[in-house]
C-alpha positions in Angstrom: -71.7 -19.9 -34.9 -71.4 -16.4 -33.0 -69.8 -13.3 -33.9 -68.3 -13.0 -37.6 -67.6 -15.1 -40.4 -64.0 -16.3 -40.1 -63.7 -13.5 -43.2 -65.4 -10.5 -41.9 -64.0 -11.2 -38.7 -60.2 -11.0 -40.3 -59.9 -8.4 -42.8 -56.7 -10.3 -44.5 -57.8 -13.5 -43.3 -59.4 -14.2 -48.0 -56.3 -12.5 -49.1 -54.2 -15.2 -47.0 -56.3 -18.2 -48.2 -56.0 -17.0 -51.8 -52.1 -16.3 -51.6 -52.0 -20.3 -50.4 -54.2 -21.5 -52.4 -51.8 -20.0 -55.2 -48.6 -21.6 -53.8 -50.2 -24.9 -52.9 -52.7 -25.4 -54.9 -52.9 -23.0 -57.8 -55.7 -25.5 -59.5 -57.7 -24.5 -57.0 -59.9 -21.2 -57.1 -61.8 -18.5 -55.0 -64.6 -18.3 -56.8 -66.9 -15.8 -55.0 -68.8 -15.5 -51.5 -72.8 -16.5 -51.0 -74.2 -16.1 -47.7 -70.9 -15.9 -45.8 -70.2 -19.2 -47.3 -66.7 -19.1 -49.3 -66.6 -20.8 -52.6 -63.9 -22.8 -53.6 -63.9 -24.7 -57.6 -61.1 -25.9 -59.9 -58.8 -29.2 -59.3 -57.4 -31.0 -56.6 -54.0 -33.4 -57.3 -53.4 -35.7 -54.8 -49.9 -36.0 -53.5 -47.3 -37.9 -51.8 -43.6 -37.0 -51.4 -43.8 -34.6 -54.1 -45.3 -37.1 -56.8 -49.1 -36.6 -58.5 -51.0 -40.1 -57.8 -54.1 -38.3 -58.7 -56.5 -35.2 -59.7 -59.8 -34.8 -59.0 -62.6 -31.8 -59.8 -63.9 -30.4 -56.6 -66.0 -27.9 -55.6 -65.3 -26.7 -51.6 -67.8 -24.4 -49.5 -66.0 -22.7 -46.3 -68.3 -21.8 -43.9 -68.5 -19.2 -41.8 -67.6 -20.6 -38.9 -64.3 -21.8 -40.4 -62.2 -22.9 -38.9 -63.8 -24.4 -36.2 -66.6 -25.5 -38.7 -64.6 -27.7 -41.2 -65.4 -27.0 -45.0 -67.9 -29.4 -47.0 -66.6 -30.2 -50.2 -68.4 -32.3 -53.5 -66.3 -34.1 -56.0 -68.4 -32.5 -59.8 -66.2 -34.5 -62.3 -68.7 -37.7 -62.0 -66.0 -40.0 -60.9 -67.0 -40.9 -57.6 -70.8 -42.9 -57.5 -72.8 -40.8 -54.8 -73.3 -43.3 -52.6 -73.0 -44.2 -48.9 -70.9 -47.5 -49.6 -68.2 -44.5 -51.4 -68.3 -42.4 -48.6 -70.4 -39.4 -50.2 -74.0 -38.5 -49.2 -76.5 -39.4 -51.6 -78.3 -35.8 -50.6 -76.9 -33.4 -50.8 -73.4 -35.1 -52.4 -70.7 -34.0 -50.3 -68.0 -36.2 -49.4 -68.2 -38.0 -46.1 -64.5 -37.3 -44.5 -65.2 -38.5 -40.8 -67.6 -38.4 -38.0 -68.7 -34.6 -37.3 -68.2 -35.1 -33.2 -64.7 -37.0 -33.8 -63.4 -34.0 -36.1 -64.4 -31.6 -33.3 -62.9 -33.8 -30.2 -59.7 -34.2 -32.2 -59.4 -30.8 -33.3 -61.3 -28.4 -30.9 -59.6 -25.2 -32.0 -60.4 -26.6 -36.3 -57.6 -26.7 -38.7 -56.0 -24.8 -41.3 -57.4 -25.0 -44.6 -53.8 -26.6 -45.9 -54.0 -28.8 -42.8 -57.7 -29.6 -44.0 -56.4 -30.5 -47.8 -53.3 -32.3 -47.0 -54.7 -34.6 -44.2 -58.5 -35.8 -43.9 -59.2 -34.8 -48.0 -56.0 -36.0 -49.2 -56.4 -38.8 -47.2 -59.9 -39.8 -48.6 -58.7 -39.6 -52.3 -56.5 -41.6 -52.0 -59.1 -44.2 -50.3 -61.3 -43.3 -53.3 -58.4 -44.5 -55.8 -57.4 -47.6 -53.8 -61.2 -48.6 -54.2 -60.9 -47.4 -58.1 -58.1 -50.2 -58.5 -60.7 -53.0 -56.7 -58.7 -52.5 -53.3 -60.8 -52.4 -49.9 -61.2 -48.7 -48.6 -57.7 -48.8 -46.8 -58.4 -46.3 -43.3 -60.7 -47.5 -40.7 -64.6 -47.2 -41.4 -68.0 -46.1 -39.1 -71.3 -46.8 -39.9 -73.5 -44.4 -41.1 -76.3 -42.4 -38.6 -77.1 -43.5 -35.3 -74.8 -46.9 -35.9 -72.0 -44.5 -36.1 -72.6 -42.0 -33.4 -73.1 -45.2 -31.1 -69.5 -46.9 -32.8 -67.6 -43.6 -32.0 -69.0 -42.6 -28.6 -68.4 -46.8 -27.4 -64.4 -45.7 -28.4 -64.8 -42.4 -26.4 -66.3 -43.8 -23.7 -64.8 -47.1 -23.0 -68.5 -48.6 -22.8 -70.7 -51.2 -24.8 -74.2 -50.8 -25.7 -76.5 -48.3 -27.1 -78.3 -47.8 -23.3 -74.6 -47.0 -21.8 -73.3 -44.8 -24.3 -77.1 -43.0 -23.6 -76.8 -43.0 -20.0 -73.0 -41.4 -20.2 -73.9 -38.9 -22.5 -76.9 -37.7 -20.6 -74.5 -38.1 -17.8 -72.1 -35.5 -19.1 -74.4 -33.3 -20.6 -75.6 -32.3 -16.6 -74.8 -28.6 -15.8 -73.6 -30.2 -12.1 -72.1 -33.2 -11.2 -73.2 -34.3 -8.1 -72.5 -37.4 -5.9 -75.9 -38.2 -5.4 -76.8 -39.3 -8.8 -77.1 -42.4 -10.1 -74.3 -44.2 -12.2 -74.4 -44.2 -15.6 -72.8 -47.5 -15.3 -76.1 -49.5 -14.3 -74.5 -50.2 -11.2 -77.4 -48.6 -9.5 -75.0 -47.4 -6.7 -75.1 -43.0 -6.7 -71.5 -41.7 -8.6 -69.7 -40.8 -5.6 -69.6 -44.3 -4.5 -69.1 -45.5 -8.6 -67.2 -44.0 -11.4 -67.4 -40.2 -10.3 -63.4 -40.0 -11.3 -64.1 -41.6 -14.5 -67.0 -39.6 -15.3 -65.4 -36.1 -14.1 -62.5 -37.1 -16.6 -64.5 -37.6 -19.4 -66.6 -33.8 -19.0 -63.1 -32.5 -19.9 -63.0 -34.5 -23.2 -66.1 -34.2 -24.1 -68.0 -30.6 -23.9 -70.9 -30.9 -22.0 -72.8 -29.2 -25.6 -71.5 -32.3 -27.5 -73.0 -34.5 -24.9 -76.4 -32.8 -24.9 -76.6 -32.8 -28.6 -75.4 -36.4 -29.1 -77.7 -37.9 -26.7 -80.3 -36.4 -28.5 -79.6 -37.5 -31.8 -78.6 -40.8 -30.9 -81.7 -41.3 -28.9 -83.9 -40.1 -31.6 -84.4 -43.0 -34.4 -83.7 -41.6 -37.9 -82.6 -45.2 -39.7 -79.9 -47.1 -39.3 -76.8 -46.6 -41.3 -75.5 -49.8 -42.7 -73.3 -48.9 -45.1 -69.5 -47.6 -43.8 -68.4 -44.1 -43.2 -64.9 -43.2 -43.1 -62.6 -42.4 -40.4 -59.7 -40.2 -39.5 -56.9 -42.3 -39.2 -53.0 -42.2 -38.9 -51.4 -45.0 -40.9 -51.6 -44.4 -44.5 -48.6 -46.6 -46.0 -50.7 -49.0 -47.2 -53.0 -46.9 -49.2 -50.6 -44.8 -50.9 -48.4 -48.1 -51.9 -51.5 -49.4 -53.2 -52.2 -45.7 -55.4 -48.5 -45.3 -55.9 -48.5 -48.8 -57.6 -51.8 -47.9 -59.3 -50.4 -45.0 -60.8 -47.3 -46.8 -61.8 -48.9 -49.4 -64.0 -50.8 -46.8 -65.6 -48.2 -45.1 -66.3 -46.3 -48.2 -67.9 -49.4 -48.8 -70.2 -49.0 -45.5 -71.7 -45.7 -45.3 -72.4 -46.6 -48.9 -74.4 -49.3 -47.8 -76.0 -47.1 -44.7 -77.4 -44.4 -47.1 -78.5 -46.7 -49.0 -80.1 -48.2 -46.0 -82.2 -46.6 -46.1 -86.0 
């Protein structure tokens, strides 16, 4: 991050959050400031058309580099497991919304804090009840680690294979693209003569930064990630039909079980 915290930088910028926090999701609460890092505590419903399917207890940290740095956010009422196969890091426990790098390609300028609730955390609450009710997690899924760097960068790139994805990252991470260099193809033929279109196309999707840091975490081995990490994804239908149902048969049992008293 350089220059101020999103905060500092914006004099009005907490009193704004606050205020929507208020209308939108009054459960929710500033809670204070620690090393630039905005704390956020209280209760999160989970909505659809104006109907509660859910509510869970969250605790949010907004970092400084907000929006452009997306906040981290840890469900603290014990009702998702921490583990990878839920999407939540075992260490340090926050939820696992969608590749870092696909977050940043997608949204390069960040998004809004409401935008933040009511899409990717909405969105993966409502996977977390689907799986509550024995359903499949109902948006597409990565692999954890180096698996899913690799997975996302194959998409990006239109290429197969750990060495290509390497070779097209290191590729796009040069200061200069020149004609002379080789292909990151494994044609062996120099660009100019190979993909130099394709390749000068995809340095204005993905910042040469991005590049340099991916290929340098993807090339470095840190353990595989087996287990599935969840995705930002578009169609939701099916996962809120599955929660909306959910919610309906609970909702059914207690109205039974309140007939039922003497």
């Amino acid at each position: 991050m350089s220059g101020k915290p999103w905060h500092k930088a914006d004099a009005t910028a907490l009193d704004r959050l606050r205020a929507e926090l208020a209308e939108h999701y009054p459960s929710l609460h500033f809670t204070g400031i620690v090393d630039d890092w905005v704390r956020l505590l209280g209760s999160l419903p989970v909505e659809h058309e104006g109907q509660e399917l859910g509510l869970f207890k969250v605790q949010m940290w907004v970092p400084p580099g907000f929006p452009k740095d997306p906040p981290r956010l840890w469900e603290v009422g014990g009702r998702i497991p921490r583990t990878l196969d839920r999407h939540v890091y075992p260490k340090p426990g926050n939820c696992c919304f969608f590749y870092p790098d696909e977050f940043r390609l997608r949204h390069p300028e960040g998004m809004p804090l409401l935008d933040f609730l009511r899409g990717p955390v909405r969105d993966y609450f409502l996977g977390q009840m689907a799986v509550e009710s024995g359903k499949p997690w109902p948006f597409g899924e990565r692999a954890h680690g180096r698996d899913g760097g690799f997975e996302f960068y194959e998409e990006v790139l239109g290429v197969k294979g750990r060495e290509p994805v390497l070779a097209y990252l290191t590729c796009l991470s040069y200061e200069t693209l020149k004609g002379h260099h080789r292909c990151p193809c494994g044609s062996g033929v120099r660009l100019r003569q190979c993909h130099r279109l394709e390749i000068e196309g995809l340095r204005k999707a993905v910042p040469r930064d991005m590049a340099h840091q991916a290929a340098k975490r993807l090339s470095t081995s840190n353990g595989e990630g087996k287990n599935r990490a969840s995705g930002l994804q578009e169609n939701k239908a099916d996962a809120v039909d599955q929660v909306r149902n959910l919610a309906e048969a609970s909702r059914r049992g207690q109205a039974m079980a309140h007939a039922m008293q003497p």
